[in-house]
C-alpha positions in Angstrom: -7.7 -9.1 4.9 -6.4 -5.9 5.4 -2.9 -6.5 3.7 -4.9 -8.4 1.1 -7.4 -5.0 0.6 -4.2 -2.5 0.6 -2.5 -4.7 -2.7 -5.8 -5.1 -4.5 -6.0 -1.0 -4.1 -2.4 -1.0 -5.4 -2.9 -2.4 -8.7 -6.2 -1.4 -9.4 -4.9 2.2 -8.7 -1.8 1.4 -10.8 -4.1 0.2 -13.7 -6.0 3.2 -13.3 -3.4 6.1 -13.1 0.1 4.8 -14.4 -0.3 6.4 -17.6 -0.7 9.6 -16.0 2.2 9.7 -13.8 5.1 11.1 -16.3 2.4 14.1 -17.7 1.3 15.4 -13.6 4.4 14.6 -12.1 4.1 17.5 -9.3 0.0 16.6 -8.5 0.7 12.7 -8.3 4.1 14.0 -5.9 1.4 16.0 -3.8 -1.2 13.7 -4.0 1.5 10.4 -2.2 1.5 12.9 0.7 -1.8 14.4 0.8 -3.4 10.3 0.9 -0.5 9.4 3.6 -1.9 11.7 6.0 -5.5 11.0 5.1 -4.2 7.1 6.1 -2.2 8.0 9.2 -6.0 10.2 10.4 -7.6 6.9 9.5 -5.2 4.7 12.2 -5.8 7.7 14.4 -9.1 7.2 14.1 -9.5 3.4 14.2 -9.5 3.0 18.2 -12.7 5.2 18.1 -14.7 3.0 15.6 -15.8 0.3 17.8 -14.6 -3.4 17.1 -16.6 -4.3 14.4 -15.1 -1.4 12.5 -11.6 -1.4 13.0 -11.1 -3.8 10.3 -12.3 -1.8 7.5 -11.0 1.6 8.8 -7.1 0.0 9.0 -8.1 -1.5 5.6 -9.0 1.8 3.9 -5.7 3.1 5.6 -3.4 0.7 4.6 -5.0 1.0 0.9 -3.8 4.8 1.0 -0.7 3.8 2.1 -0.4 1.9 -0.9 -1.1 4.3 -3.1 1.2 6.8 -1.2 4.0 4.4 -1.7 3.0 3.9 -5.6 2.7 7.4 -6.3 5.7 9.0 -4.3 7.8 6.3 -6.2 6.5 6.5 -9.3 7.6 10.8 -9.2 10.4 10.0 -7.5 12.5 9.0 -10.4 11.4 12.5 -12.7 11.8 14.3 -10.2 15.2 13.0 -9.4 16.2 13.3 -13.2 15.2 17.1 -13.1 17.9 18.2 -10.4 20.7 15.8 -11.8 22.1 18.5 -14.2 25.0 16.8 -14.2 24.0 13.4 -14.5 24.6 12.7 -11.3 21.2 10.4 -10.3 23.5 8.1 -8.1 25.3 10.9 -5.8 21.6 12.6 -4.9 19.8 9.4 -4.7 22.4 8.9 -1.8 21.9 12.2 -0.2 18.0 12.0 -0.7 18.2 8.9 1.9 20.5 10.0 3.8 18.0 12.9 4.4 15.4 10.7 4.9 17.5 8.8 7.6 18.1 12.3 9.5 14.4 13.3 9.6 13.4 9.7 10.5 15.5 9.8 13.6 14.6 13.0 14.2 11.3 12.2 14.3 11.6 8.9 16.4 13.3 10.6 19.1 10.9 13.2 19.4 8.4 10.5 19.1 9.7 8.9 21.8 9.9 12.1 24.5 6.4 13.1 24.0 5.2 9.3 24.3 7.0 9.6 27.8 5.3 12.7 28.2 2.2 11.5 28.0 2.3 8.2 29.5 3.7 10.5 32.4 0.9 12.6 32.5 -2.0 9.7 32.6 0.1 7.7 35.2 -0.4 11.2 37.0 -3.9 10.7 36.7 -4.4 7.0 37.9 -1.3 7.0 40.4 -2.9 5.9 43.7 -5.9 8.6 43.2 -9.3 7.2 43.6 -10.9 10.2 42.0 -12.0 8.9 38.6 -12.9 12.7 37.6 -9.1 13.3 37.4 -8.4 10.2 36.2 -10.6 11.1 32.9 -8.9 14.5 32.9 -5.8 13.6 32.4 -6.4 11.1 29.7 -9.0 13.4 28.0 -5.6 15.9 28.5 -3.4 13.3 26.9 -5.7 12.3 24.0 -6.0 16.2 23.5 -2.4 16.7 23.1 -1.9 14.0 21.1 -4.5 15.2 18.1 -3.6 18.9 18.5 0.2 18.1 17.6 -0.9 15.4 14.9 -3.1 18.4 13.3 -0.2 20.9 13.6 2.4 18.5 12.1 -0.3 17.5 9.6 -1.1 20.9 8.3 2.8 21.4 8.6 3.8 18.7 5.9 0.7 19.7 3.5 1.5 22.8 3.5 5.7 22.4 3.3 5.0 19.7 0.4 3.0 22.1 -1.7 5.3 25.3 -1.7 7.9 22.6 -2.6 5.9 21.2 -5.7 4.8 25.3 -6.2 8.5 26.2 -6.8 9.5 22.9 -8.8 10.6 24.2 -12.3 10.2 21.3 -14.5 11.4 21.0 -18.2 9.4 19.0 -19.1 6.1 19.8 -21.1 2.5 18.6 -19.9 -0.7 20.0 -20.8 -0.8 23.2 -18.4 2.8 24.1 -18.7 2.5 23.9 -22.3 -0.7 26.1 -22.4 1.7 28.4 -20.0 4.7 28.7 -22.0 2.5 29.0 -25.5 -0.2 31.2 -24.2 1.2 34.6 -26.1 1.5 32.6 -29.1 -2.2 31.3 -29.0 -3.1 34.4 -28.2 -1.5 36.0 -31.1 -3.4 33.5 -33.5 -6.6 33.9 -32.0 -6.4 37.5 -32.6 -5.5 37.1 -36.2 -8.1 35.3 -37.0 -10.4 36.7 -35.3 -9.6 39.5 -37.8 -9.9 37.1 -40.8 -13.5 35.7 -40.1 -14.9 39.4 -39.1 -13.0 41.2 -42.6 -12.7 38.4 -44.3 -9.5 39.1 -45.5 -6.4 35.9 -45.9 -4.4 35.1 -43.1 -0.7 36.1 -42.8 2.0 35.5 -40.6 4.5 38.1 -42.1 7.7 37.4 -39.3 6.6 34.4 -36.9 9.7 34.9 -34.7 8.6 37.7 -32.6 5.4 35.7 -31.6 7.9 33.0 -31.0 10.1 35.2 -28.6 7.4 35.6 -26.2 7.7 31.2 -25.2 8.3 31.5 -21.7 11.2 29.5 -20.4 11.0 27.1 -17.9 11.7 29.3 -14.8 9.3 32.0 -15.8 6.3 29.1 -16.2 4.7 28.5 -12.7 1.4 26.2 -13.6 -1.2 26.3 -11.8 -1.6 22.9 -9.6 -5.3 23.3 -9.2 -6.2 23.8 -12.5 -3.8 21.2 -13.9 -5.5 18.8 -11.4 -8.8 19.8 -12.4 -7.8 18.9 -16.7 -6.7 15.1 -15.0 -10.0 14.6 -14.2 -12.0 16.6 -16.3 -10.4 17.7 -19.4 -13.2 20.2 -20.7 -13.8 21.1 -24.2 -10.4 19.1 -25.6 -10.2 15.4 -25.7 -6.6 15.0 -27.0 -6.1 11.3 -28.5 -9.7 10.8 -29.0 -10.8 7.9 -30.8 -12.1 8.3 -34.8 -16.0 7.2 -33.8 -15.9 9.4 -31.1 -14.6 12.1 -33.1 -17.0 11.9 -36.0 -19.8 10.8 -33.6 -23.3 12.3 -34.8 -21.3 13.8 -38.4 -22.6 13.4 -42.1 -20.4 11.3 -44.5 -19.4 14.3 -46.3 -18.6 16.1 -43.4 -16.7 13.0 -42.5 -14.7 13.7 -46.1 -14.5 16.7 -45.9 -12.6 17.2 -42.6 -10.1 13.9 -44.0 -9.4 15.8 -46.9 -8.4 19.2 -44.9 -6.1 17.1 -43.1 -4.7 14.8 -45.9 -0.9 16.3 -45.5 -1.3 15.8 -41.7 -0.4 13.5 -39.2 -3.6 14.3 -37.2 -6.8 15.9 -37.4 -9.5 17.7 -35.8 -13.4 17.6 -35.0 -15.6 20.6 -34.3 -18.9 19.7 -32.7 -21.7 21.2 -30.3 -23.1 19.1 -27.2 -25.7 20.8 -25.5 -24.4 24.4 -26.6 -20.9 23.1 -25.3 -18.4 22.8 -27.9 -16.3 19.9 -28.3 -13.2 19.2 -29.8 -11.8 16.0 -30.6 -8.3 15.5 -31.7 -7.4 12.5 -33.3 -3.7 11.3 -34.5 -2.3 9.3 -37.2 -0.2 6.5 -36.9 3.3 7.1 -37.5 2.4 10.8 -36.0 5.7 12.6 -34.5 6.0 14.5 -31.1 6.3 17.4 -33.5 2.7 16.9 -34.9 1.4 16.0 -31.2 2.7 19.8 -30.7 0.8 21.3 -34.0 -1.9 19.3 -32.8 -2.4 20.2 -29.5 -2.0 23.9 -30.5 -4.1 23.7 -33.3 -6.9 22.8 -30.6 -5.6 25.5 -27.9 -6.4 28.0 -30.1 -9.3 26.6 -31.8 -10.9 26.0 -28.3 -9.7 29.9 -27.5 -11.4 30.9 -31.0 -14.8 29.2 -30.1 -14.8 30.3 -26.0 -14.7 34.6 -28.1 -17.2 33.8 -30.8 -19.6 30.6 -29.6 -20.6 28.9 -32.3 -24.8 28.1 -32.9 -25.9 24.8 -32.2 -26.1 22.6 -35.1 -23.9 25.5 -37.3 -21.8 22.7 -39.1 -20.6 25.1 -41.4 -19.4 28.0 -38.9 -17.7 25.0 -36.9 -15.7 24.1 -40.5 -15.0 27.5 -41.1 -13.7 27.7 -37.8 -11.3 24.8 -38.3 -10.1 25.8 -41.8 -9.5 29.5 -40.8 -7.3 28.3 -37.4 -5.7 25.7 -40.1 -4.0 28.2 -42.0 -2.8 29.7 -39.6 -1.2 26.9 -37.9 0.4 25.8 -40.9 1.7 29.3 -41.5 3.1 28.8 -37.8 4.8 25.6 -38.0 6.1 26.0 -41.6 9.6 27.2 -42.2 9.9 30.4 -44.1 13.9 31.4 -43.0 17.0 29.8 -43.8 16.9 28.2 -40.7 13.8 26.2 -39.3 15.0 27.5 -35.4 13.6 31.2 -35.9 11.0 31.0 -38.4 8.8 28.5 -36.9 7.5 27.0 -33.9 9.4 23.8 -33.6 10.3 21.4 -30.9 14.2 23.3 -32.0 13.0 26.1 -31.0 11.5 24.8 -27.9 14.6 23.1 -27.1 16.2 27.0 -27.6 14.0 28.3 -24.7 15.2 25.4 -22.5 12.4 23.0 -22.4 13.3 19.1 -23.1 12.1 17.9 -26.1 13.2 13.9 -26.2 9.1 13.2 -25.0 6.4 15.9 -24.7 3.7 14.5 -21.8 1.0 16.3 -23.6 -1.5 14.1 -23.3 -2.6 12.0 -26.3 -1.7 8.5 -25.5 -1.1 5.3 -27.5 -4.3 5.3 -29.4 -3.5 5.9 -33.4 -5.8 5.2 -36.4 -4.7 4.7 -40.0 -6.3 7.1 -41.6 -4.1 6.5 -45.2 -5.4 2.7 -45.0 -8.9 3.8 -44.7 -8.6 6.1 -47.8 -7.0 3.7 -50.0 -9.8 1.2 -49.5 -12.6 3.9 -50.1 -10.4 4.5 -53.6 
């Protein structure tokens, strides 16, 4: 039952969270520890639960266990691929396990002096001594021992394992570090029109390439883990690959038009909507949509969303919420469009991102699979 329990919890938390593994590579790396030592507290625990519970205390255990193993494999090959600069997975694949080898028999021989130790100190207390009073002193000593350095070594590795995941420099770009590395340049748009809906005056991007300087580079982007967690689970205001009925939920048919018609040279397109004076904002991409649209995309809705958090929009104010998403339109397509000889240097590109040092062969942004066929849908309006 129990070995039974821990694979049923491995594939229904491999069904649940294997998309997600290659976008939070550092939390899921954090997370295999953090759930191993919440499963080696459980088997610490277990001998105190009374027969009847041991079963499903072990059971919950070994299901953490499972997902430990899952999780810390499942990272294990990014994070691998990040420090082989050289291509060399094979030669620090070795080294990783010969690590592992050291620490493991470091850890079994000190395993095995302080199980001596103790076993010494409750023979103390039972060795020919009648006096049950010491007898339950030393074992309550040995128990004591026992969980103080379990605590110590626990609060040890937590805490080790997250300054290593802190100081992990990935090039690779998820939500957060994308928000990171972008965040002057969504800034600088927000500002702009800002300006546009309070004069009312057209939107220009004169020189794009000194808003495009200020991209951090991979070692000057250092995500936060908590928030980044926090967006897994509860992604706000954005829904990035949302579905087209979820999008247009609750809209007219000629706001429905309208917004397809905005977006008719684009590979995607975006929803404006209040939910109980919240506003949400549904992205939804095309099929046959590049990573370079997922990029326009997602920073179309950064600085919409950044727009909406300085000037709230009114509940039920359809028309502010289109003017919001035309006015941030322009000037994404002024940000993304080539106006040099060069594309690298006049416009935000995945070239240009590649400049900074970021890879660029997938970006772990977070849409998904989902697509719609939005040209389709047109042609059989037509």
């Amino acid at each position: 039952l129990r070995d039974g329990t821990g694979m049923i919890g491995g594939l229904l938390f491999s069904y649940a969270a294997s998309a997600q593994f290659d976008s939070y590579v550092k939390e899921f790396r954090l997370f295999a520890d953090v759930i191993n030592d919440v499963g080696l507290t459980l088997d610490m625990l277990a001998p105190y639960a009374g027969r009847g519970r041991v079963l499903y205390i072990t059971s919950l255990a070994t299901i953490c266990k499972t997902m430990c193993g899952m999780a810390a494999g499942a990272t294990k090959g990014s994070i691998t691929h990040h420090f082989a600069i050289h291509g060399n997975m094979a030669d620090l694949n070795s080294k990783e396990s010969t690590q592992e080898t050291l620490v493991s028999l470091l850890g079994m021989i000190f395993g095995i002096g302080l199980a001596r130790y103790l076993h010494a100190l409750e023979k103390q207390g039972c060795g020919g001594n009648d006096d049950e009073q010491e007898e339950y002193i030393a074992d309550s000593s040995a128990q004591l021992i026992s969980w103080a350095i379990f605590i110590f070594l626990t609060i040890v590795h937590v805490w080790a394992n997250y300054l290593g995941v802190k100081i992990l420099k990935l090039r690779t770009l998820n939500r957060e570090r994308t928000e990171v590395a972008l965040g002057n340049v969504i800034n600088e748009c927000v500002r702009r029109c800002q300006d546009n809906l309070l004069n009312g005056t057209g939107i220009e991007v004169p020189d794009v390439e000194p808003m495009l300087q200020t991209i951090l580079t991979p070692h000057d982007v250092s995500e936060s883990l908590w928030s980044s967690s926090r967006k897994l689970f509860f992604p706000g205001g954005v829904h990035l690959g949302a579905r087209v009925g979820d999008a247009f939920r609750g809209m007219e048919q000629i706001e429905i038009s309208d917004t397809m018609d905005n977006f008719e040279d684009e590979r995607y397109l975006i929803t404006l909507q209040n939910d109980r004076a919240r506003e949400i904002i549904s992205v939804v991409l095309c099929a046959g949509s590049t990573e370079e649209d997922e990029l326009k995309a997602f920073v179309h809705a950064q600085v919409l969303s950044a727009l909406c958090k300085r000037n709230p929009c009114s509940l039920n104010d359809q028309f502010r919420c289109q003017m919001y998403i035309s006015t941030t339109y322009e000037c994404i397509k002024q940000l993304f469009q080539a106006t040099g000889p060069k594309s690298v240097g006049s416009s935000l590109s995945l070239d240009w991102l590649k400049e900074r040092g970021w890879e660029i062969s997938r970006l772990y942004i977070g849409f998904g699979r989902y697509r719609v066929q939005i040209g389709d849908a047109r042609k059989k309006d037509e």
